[in-house]
C-alpha positions in Angstrom: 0.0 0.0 0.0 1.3 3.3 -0.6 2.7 5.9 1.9 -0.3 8.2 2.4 2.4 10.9 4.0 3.9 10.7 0.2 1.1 10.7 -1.7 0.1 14.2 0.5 3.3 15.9 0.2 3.4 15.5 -3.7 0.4 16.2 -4.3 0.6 19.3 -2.5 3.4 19.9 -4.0 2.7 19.5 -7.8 -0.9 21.8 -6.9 1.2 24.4 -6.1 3.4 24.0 -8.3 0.5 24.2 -11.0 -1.0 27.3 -9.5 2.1 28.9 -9.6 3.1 28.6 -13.1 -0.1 29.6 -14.4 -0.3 32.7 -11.8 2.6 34.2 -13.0 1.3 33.6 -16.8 -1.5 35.5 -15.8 -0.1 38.1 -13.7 2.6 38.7 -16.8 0.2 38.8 -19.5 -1.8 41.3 -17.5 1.5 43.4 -17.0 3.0 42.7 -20.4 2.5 46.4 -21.7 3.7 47.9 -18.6 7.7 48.2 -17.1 7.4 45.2 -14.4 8.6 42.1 -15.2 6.8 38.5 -14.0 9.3 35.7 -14.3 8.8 32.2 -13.5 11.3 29.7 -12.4 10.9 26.0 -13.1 13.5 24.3 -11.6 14.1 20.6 -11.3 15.3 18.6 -8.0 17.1 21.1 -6.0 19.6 20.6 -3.5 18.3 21.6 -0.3 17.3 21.2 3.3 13.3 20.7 2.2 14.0 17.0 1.9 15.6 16.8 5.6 12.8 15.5 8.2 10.2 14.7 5.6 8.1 11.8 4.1 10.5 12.2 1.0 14.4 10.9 3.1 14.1 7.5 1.0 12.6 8.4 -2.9 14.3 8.3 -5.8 14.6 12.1 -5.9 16.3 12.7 -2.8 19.2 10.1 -3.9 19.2 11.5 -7.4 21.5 14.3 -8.5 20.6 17.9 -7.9 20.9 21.1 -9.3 23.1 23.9 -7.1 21.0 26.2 -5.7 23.4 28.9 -7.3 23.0 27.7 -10.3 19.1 28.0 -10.2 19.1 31.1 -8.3 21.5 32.8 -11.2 19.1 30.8 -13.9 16.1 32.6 -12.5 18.0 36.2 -12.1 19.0 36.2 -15.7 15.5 35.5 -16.6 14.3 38.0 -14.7 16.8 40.9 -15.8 16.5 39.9 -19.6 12.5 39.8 -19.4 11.8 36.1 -19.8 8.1 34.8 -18.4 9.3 31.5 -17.6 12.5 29.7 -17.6 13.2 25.9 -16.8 16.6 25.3 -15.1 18.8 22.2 -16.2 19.0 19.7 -18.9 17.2 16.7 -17.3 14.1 19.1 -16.4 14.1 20.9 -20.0 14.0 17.4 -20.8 11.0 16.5 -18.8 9.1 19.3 -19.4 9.5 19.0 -23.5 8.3 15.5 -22.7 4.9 16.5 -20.5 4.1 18.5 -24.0 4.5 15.4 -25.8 3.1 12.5 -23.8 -0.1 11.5 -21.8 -0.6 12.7 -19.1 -1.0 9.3 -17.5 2.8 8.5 -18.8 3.7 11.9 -17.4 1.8 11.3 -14.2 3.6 7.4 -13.7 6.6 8.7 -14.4 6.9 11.6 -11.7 5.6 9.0 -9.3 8.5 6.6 -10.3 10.7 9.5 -9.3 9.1 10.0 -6.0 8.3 6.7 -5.0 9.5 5.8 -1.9 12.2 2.9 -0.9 12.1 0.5 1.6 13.9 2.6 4.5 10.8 5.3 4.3 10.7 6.6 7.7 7.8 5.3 9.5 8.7 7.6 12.8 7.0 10.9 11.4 3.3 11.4 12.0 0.7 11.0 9.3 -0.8 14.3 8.9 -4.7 14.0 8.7 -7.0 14.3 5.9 -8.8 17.1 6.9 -7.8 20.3 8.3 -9.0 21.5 11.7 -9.2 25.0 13.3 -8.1 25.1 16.6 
């Protein structure tokens, strides 16, 4: 059965990620005759401490290589500066995103949970976060 943790933190994760990109699209098309500039970054998997005391310590993205965050920080910045409404950082993800344009979005879909599935030392030890949020 699969890690419910996982499947919320992806999920969460992609959403966002979804909103996101088409937010800035908006918000720059709205702006496009004006002086301010809406870039997006897209990077891929980036080095950092988000993957320390999560669900995601044993996937296939946390051992795979990542990007600097330099790198993806100057990627972004030159975007930015030379007007650019979106940008995708690295090889590997410009490949993956020329591929989402390509296939289904079932292969698409199998193969980002490929990359985040979980191996056999997930950790068990953090809590399961509910289903539902509650006010206090």
């Amino acid at each position: 059965m699969p890690d419910r943790r996982l499947a919320i933190v992806t999920g969460a994760s992609s959403g966002t990620k979804s909103f996101v990109n088409r937010f800035a699209a908006a918000i720059g098309n709205e702006l496009e005759d004006s002086d301010v500039t809406i870039s997006c970054l897209k990077p891929g998997a980036t080095e950092a401490r988000l993957f320390g005391g999560t669900v995601m310590l044993d996937t296939n993205v946390v051992h795979s290589d990542k990007d600097d965050p330099a790198d993806v920080a100057k990627t972004g910045w030159d975007a930015l500066l030379a007007g650019e409404h979106a940008v995708v950082h690295g090889l590997k993800n410009k490949a993956r995103v020329l591929a989402s344009g390509v296939l289904s979005e079932a292969t698409t879909g199998e193969m980002h949970c490929k990359f985040a599935k979980p191996g056999p030392g997930i950790r068990s030890d953090l809590p399961v976060p509910p289903l539902t949020m509650r006010r206090k």
